[in-house]
BATORGU-663472 format. One line per 5 residues: number of its first residue (from 1); for each residue x, y, z of C-alpha. Coordinates in steps of 0.25 Angstrom, whole numbers, plus 5000, padded with zeros to 4 digits. Example, Ala and Ser with C-alpha at 12.3 -4.5 7.8 and 13.67 -1.06 7.14 Angstrom:
1> 5049/4982/5031 ~ 5055/4996/5029
% end
This chain:
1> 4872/4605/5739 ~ 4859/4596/5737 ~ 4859/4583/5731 ~ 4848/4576/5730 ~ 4833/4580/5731
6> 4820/4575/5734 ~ 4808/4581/5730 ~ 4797/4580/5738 ~ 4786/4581/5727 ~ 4783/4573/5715
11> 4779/4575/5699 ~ 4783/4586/5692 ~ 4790/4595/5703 ~ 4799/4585/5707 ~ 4802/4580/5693
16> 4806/4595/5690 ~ 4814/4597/5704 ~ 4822/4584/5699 ~ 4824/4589/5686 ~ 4833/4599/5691
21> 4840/4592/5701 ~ 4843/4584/5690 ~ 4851/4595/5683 ~ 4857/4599/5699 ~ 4861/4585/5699
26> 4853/4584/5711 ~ 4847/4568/5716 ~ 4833/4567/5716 ~ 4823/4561/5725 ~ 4808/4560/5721
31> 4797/4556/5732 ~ 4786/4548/5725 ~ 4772/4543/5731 ~ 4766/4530/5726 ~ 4757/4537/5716
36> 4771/4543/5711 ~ 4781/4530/5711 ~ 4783/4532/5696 ~ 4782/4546/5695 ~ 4792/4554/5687
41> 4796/4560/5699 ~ 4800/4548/5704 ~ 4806/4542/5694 ~ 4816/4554/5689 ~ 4821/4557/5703
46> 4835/4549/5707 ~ 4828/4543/5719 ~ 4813/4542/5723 ~ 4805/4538/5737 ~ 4794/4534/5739
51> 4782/4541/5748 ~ 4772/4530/5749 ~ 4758/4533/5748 ~ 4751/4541/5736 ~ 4744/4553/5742
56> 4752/4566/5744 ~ 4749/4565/5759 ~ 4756/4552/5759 ~ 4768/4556/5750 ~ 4772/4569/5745
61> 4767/4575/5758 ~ 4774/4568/5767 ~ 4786/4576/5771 ~ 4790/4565/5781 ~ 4791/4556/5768
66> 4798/4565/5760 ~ 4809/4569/5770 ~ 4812/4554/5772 ~ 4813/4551/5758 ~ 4822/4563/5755
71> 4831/4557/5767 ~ 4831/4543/5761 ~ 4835/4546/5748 ~ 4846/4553/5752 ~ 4841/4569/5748
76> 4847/4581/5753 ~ 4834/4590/5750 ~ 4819/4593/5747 ~ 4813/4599/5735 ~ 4798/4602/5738
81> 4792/4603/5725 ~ 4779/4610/5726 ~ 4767/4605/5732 ~ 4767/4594/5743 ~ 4775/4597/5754
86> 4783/4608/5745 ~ 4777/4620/5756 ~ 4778/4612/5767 ~ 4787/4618/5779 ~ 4787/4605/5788
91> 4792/4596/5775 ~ 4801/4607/5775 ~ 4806/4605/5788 ~ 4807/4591/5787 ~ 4815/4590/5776
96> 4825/4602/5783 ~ 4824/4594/5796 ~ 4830/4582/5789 ~ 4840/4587/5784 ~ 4837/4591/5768
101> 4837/4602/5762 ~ 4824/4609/5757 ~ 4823/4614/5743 ~ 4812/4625/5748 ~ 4811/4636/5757
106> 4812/4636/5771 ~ 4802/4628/5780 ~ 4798/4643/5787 ~ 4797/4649/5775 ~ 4788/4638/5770
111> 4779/4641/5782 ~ 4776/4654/5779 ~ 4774/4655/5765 ~ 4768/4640/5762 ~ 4755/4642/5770
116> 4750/4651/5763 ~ 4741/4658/5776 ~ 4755/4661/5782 ~ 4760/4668/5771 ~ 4748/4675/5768
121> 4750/4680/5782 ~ 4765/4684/5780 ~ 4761/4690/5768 ~ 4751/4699/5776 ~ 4738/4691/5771
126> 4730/4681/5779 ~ 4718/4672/5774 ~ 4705/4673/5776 ~ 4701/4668/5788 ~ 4685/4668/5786
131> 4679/4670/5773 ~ 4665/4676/5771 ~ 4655/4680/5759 ~ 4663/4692/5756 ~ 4678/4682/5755
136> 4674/4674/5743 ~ 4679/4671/5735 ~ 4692/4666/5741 ~ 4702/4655/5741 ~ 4705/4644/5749
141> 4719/4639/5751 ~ 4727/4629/5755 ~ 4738/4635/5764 ~ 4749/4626/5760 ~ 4753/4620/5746
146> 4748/4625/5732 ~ 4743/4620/5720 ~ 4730/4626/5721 ~ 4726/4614/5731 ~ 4718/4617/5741
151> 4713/4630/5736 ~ 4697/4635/5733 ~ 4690/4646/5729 ~ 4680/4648/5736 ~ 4668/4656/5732
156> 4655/4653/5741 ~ 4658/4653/5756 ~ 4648/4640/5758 ~ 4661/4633/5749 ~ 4671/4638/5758
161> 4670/4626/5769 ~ 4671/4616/5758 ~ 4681/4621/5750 ~ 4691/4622/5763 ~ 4688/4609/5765
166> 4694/4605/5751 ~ 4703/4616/5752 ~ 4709/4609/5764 ~ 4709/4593/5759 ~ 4716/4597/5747
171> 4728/4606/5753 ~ 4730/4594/5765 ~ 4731/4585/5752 ~ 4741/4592/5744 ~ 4748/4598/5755
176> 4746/4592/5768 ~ 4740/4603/5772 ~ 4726/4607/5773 ~ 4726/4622/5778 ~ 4720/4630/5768
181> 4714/4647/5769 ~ 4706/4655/5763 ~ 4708/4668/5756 ~ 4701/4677/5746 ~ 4702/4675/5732
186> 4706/4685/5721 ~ 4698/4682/5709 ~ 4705/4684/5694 ~ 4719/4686/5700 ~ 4732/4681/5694
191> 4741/4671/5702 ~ 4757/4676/5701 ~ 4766/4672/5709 ~ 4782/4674/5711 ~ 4794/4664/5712
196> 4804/4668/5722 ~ 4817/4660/5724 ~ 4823/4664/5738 ~ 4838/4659/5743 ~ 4843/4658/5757
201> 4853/4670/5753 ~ 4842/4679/5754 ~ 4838/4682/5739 ~ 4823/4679/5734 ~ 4818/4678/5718
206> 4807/4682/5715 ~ 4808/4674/5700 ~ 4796/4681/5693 ~ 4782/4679/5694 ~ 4772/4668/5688
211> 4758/4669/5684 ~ 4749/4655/5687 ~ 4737/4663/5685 ~ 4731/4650/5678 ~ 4727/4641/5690
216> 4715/4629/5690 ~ 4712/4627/5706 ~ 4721/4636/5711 ~ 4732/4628/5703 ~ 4741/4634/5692
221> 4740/4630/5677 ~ 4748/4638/5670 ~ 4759/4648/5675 ~ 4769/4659/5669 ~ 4780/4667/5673
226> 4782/4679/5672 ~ 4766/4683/5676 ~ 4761/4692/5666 ~ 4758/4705/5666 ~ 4761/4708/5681
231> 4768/4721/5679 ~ 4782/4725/5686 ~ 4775/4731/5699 ~ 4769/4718/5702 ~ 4781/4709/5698
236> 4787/4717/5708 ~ 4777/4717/5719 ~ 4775/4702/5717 ~ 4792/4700/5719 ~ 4791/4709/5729
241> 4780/4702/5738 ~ 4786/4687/5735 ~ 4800/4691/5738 ~ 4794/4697/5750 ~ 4787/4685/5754
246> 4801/4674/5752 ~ 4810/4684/5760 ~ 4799/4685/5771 ~ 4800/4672/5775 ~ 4816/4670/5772
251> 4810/4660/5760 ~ 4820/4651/5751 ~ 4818/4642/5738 ~ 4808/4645/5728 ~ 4793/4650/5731
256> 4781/4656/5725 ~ 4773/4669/5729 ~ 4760/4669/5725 ~ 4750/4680/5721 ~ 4736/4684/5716
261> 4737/4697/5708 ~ 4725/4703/5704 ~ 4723/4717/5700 ~ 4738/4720/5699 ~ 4741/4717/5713
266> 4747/4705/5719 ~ 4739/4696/5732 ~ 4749/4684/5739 ~ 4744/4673/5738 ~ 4754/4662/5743
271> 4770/4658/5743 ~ 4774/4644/5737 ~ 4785/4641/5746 ~ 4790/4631/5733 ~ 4792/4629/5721
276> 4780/4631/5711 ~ 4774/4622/5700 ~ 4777/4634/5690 ~ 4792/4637/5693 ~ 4794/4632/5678
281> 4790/4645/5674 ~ 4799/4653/5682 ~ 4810/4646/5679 ~ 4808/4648/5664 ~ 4808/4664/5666
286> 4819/4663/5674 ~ 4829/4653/5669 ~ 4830/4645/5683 ~ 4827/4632/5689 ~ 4818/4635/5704
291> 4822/4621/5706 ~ 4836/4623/5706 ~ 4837/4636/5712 ~ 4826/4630/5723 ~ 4839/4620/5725
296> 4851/4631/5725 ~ 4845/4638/5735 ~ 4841/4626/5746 ~ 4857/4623/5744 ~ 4859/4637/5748
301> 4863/4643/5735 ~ 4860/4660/5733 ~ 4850/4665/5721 ~ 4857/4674/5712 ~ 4853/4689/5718
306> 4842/4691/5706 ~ 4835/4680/5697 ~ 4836/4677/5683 ~ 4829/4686/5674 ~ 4816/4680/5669
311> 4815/4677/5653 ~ 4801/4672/5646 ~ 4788/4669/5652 ~ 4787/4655/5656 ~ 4772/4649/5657
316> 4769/4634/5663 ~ 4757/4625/5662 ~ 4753/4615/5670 ~ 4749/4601/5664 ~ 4738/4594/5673
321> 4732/4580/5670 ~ 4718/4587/5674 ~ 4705/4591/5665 ~ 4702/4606/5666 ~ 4689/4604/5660
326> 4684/4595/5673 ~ 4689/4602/5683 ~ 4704/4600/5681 ~ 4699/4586/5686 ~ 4714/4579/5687
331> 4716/4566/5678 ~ 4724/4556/5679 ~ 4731/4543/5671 ~ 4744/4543/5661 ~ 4752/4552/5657
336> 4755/4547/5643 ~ 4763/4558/5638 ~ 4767/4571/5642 ~ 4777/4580/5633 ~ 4777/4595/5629
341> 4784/4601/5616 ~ 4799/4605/5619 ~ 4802/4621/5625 ~ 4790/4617/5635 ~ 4797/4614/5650
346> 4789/4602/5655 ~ 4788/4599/5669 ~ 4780/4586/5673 ~ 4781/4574/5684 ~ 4776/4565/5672
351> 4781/4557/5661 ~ 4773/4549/5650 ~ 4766/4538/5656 ~ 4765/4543/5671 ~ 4752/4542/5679
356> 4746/4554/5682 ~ 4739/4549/5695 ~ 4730/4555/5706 ~ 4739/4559/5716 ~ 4744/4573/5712
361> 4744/4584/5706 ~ 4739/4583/5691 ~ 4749/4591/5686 ~ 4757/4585/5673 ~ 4768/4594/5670
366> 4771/4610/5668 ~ 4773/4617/5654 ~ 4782/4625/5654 ~ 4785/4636/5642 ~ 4795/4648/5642
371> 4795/4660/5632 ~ 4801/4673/5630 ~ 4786/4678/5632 ~ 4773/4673/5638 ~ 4764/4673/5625
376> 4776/4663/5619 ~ 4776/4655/5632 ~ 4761/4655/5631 ~ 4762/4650/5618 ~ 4772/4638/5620
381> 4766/4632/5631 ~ 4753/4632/5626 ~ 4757/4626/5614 ~ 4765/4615/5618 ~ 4755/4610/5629
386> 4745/4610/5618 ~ 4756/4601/5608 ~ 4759/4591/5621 ~ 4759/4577/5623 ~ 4750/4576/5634
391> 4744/4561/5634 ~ 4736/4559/5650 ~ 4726/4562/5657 ~ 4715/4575/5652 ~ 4725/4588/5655
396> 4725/4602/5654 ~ 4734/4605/5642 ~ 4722/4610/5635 ~ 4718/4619/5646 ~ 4733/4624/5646
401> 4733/4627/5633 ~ 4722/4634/5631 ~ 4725/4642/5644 ~ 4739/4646/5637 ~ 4732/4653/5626
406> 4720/4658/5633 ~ 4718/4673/5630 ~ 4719/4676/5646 ~ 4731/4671/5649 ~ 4740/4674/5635
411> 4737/4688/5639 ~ 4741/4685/5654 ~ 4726/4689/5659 ~ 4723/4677/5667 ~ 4722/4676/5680
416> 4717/4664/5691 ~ 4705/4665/5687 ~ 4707/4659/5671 ~ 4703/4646/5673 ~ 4689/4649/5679
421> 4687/4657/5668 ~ 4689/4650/5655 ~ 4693/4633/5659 ~ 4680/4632/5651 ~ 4684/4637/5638
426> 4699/4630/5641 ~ 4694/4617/5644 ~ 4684/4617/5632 ~ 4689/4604/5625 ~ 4693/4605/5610
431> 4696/4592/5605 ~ 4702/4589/5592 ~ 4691/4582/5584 ~ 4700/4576/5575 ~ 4708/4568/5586
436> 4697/4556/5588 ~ 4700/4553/5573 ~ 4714/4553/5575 ~ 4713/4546/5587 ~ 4704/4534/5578
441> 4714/4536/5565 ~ 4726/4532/5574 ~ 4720/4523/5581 ~ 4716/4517/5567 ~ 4732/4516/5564
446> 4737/4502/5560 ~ 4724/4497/5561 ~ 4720/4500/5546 ~ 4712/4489/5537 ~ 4724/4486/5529
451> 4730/4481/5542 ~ 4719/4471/5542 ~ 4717/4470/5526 ~ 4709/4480/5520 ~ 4697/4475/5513
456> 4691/4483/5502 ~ 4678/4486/5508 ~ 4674/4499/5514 ~ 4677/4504/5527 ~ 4670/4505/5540
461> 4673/4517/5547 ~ 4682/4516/5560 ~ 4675/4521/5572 ~ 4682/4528/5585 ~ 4676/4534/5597
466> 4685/4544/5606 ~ 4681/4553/5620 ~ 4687/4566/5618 ~ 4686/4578/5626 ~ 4675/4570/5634
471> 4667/4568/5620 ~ 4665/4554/5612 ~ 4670/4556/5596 ~ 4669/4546/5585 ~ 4677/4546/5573
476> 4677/4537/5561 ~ 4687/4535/5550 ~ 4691/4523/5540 ~ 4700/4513/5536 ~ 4702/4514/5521
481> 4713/4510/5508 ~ 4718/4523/5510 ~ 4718/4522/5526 ~ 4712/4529/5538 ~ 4701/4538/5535
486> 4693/4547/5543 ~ 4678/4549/5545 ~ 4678/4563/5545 ~ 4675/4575/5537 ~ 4687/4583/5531
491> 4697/4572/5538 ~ 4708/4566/5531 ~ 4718/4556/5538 ~ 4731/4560/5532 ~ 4737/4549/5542
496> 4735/4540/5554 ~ 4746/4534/5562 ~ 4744/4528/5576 ~ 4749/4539/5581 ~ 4749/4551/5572
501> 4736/4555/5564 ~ 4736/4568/5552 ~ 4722/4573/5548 ~ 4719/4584/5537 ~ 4706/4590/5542
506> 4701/4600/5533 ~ 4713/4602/5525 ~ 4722/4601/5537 ~ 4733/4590/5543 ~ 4731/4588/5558
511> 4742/4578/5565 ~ 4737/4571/5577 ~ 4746/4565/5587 ~ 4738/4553/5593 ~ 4742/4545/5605
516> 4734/4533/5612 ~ 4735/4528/5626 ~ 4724/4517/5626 ~ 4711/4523/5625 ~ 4717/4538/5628
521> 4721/4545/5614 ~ 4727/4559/5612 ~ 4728/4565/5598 ~ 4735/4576/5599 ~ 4730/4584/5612
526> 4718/4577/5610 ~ 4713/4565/5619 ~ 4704/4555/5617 ~ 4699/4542/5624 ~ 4695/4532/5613
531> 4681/4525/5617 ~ 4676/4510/5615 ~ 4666/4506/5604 ~ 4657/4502/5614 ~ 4658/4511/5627
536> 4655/4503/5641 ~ 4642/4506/5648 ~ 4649/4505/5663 ~ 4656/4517/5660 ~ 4644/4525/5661
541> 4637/4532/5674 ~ 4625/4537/5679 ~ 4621/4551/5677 ~ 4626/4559/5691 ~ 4638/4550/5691
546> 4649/4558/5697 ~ 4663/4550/5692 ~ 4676/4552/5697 ~ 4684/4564/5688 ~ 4696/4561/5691
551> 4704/4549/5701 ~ 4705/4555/5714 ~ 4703/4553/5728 ~ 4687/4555/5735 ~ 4693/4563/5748
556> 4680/4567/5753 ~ 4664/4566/5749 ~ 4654/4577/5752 ~ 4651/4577/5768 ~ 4639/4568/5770
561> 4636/4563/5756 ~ 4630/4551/5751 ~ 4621/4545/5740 ~ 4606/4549/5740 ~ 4612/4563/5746
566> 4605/4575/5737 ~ 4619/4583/5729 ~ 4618/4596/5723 ~ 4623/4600/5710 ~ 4638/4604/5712
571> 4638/4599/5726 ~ 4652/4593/5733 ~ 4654/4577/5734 ~ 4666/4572/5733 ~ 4680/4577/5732
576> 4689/4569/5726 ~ 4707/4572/5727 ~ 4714/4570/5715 ~ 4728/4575/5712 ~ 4728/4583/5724
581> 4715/4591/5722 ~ 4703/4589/5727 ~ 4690/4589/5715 ~ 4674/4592/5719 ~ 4664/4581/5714
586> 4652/4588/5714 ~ 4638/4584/5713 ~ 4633/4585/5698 ~ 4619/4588/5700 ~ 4609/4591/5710
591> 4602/4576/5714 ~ 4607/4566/5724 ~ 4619/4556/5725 ~ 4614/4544/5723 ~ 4629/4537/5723
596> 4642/4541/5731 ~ 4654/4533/5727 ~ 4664/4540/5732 ~ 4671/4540/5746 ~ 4683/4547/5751
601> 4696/4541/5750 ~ 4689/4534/5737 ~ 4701/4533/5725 ~ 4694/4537/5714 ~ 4696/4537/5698
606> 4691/4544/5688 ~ 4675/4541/5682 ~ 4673/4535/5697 ~ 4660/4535/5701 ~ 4660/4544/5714
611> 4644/4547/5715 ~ 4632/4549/5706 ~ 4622/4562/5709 ~ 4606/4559/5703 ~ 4603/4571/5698
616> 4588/4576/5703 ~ 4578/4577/5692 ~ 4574/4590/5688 ~ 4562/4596/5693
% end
């Protein structure tokens, strides 16, 4: 039997592997790069090694690394994770060759099914090999990995050159691996997909299915099992074809078939040869742990002839430190605090107080809600993401909410194409207007005139400025014999603590939870920066000045350009890498560059000056 187990991955999926080899009673070993020395991860595992170097290139791909670590620590097998080198067939290998176990399928198997030209090929299918006019739009994608990385839509055939070219730098990044192809793309189709468990006794699961529809760059936001509205005939096809698929190349552990169906009929798409980010939903249906199952068979153990029944709908949100409405830009800084209301399964490589750096994926945690049906699912996890703690950088909790209890999806008519279609109205900010004054009347707390020795003269209204959702808002109140009092019509303050406020606006008592973190404030799920009286000048650019939005990484500048070149409106840079993807900085205006900061291998932060584009004068 197995006794001890090194991941080789880090955050969340580590920190949920060793939570159940916690219950196995299993020993744990953790890898962790420089950027990750005090990462959960690192911390909750019973022994750690370090992988120097911060890059995934120099760490977490490094199957050399990895191997040697598991050897020294004294582990008898691998769990992949997902991503990194979890599709890898030579890390695979290496680990089998030294003796280990592997906690995943069988390095042949991985070969057939984790390039996904291959086993589009065993499947019958094959990419395009030259595109024309008549293609588009299509898809290009990166042959190894997931995750939406290295993956484009291409629309105009004079895009195609470049967005291979990005396609490529971004799956050699995340994967170590820069094949990529191209393949025609299904427009308003919905992204199902299958998890099979296989054993070496020659039985396969096929454990339901799971819609991740939802998706932003190719990514998954939100996901559910069981898919709605399939129909038996298509459940069955869909088991049919990814059963098919495991036994044709003798598979083992757990993996994923993919699909696009689109006017009821189903198109392959791909076969994670892993475990996926969304097996939480699964095993709520189904009343299982992958993970442990994933264990039971790599120690050789027989699945039961049939699965589990499935109970309920299960639906999962992904929590990104990112801003939907500026391009899902990713952020970075302190986690402060994280929590969800109880009945919520919360998975996360995070605690309060954790850097959230630059490195990897932006990704904070996954919501998880269960329910006897999918409108009560729906309905709990969208209710307790909107009443969560989440004190960090911008997030998308608004954006999850709202997707929740979107019209389109409660009635299970959306498909991958939802986002393009309504991100605007999601991302339109609805800010509290009462949460500056609280903000200012629990700032106010304990600093009262009677504190000092109130004098009986009248008082001078308090003033406060705060940004909130990008706009300056001033509010006034007072210090009286009676107490705080607010500068605002139809306001009363019933109570002001440091950190609890009540209002009566119009007749009606509103609480608002208030927390501050320096100059960073949250009321409620509201948050606000509070400004200086005086704002400083050096903060302020020249018109044209394109900043940094985010810290990153420059990897490459537009072929050829420098300052006093002449820029078209919307035209390609720079890129800049951050968290694994790489982000367009485009020309804001037709006119000329007149400054270029930025150079490749440039570390970055965010409001860095990068270049500035003089926009011509209108004729």
């Amino acid at each position: 039997m197995i006794s001890s187990i090194l991941v080789a991955n880090r955050g969340e999926i580590a920190c949920r592997v060793f939570r159940t080899c916690g219950e196995l009673g299993i020993r744990t070993v953790a890898v962790y790069s420089d950027a990750d020395e005090n990462a959960l991860h690192a911390r909750v595992a019973d022994a750690a090694v370090r992988l120097p170097g911060a890059a995934p290139a120099q760490t977490y791909l490094r199957g050399d690394l990895i191997v040697k670590a598991a050897l020294s620590a004294g582990a008898d097998a691998v769990h992949p994770g997902y991503g990194f080198l979890s599709e890898n067939a030579g890390f695979a290998r290496a680990v089998l060759d030294a003796g280990l176990v592997w906690i995943g399928p069988p390095p042949e198997a991985i070969e057939a099914m984790a390039s996904k030209t291959r086993a589009k090929k065993l499947m019958g299918l094959a990419p395009l090999e030259t595109v024309t006019a008549d293609d588009l739009p299509v898809l290009v994608k990166a042959a190894a990995g997931g995750g939406g990385r290295g993956m484009r839509v291409v629309r105009e055939l004079a895009d195609l050159d470049a967005e291979l070219t990005a396609a490529r730098a971004e799956a050699l990044s995340a994967f170590g691996d820069g094949e990529v192809f191209v393949e025609p793309y299904v427009e308003g189709g919905r992204h199902v997909e299958v998890q099979i468990l296989a054993d070496t006794h020659g039985t396969v699961w096929a454990l339901g299915t799971r819609d991740c529809s939802l998706q932003r760059r190719h990514q998954k936001v939100i996901e559910e099992a069981p898919a709605p509205g399939l129909g038996d005939d298509l459940t069955e096809t869909l088991y049919d074809l990814s059963v098919r698929a495991a036994r044709a190349v003798d598979y083992v552990g757990a993996g994923t078939v993919e699909f696009l169906v689109a006017d009821g009929k189903a198109h392959f798409l791909e076969m994670n040869t892993r475990l996926q980010v969304e097996h939480p939903v699964t095993e709520a249906v189904f009343g299982i742990d992958l993970v442990a199952l994933q264990i039971r068979v790599a120690e050789g153990e027989p699945l039961e002839s049939d699965p589990p029944r499935a109970r309920g709908h299960a639906i999962e949100a992904r929590l990104y430190a990112e801003d939907p409405a500026r391009a899902w830009a990713p952020q970075t800084g302190t986690l402060h605090r994280l929590t969800v209301p109880d009945g919520i399964r919360l998975d996360t490589g995070y605690t309060d107080g954790d850097p959230i750096g630059i490195h990897y994926d932006p990704m904070l945690a996954k919501a998880v809600a269960h329910a006897p049906t999918r409108a009560q699912a729906v309905r709990k996890l969208s209710a307790a993401l909107e009443r969560a703690e989440i004190h960090g950088p911008v997030t998308n909790r608004d954006l999850l909410v709202r997707s929740l209890r979107h019209p389109e999806f409660a009635g299970a008519r959306m498909d991958t194409g939802f986002y393009d279609r309504h991100l605007p109205e999601l991302t339109t900010v609805l800010p509290d207007p009462y949460a500056p004054l609280a903000a200012a009347l629990a700032d106010a707390h304990g600093r009262s005139r009677f504190g000092g020795g109130w004098r009986n003269l009248p008082s001078q209204p308090q003033i406060k400025r705060y940004l909130m959702a990008g706009e300056e808002h001033e509010v006034r109140y007072r210090h009286t014999r009676e107490g705080l009092t607010a500068e605002a019509h139809g306001v009363r303050v019933v109570h002001a603590g440091a950190r609890r406020v009540v209002l009566e606006v119009a007749g009606v008592r509103r609480t608002f939870e208030v927390t501050r973190y320096d100059d960073q404030i949250f009321v409620n799920t509201t948050t606000l920066t509070a400004l200086p009286r005086f704002p400083d000048p050096a903060t302020h650019h020249a018109p044209g000045s394109l900043l940094a939005p985010m810290p990153g990484t420059v990897v490459r500048v537009s072929e050829g350009l420098s300052a006093g070149a002449a820029v078209r409106a919307g035209e390609p840079l720079l890129w800049l890498e951050a968290m694994k993807m790489e982000h367009k900085i485009s020309a804001p205006a037709t006119g000329t560059l007149t400054a270029l900061h930025a150079t490749p291998g440039q570390q970055v932060e965010v409001g860095t000056l990068l270049a500035v584009v003089q926009e011509d004068a209108p004729l």
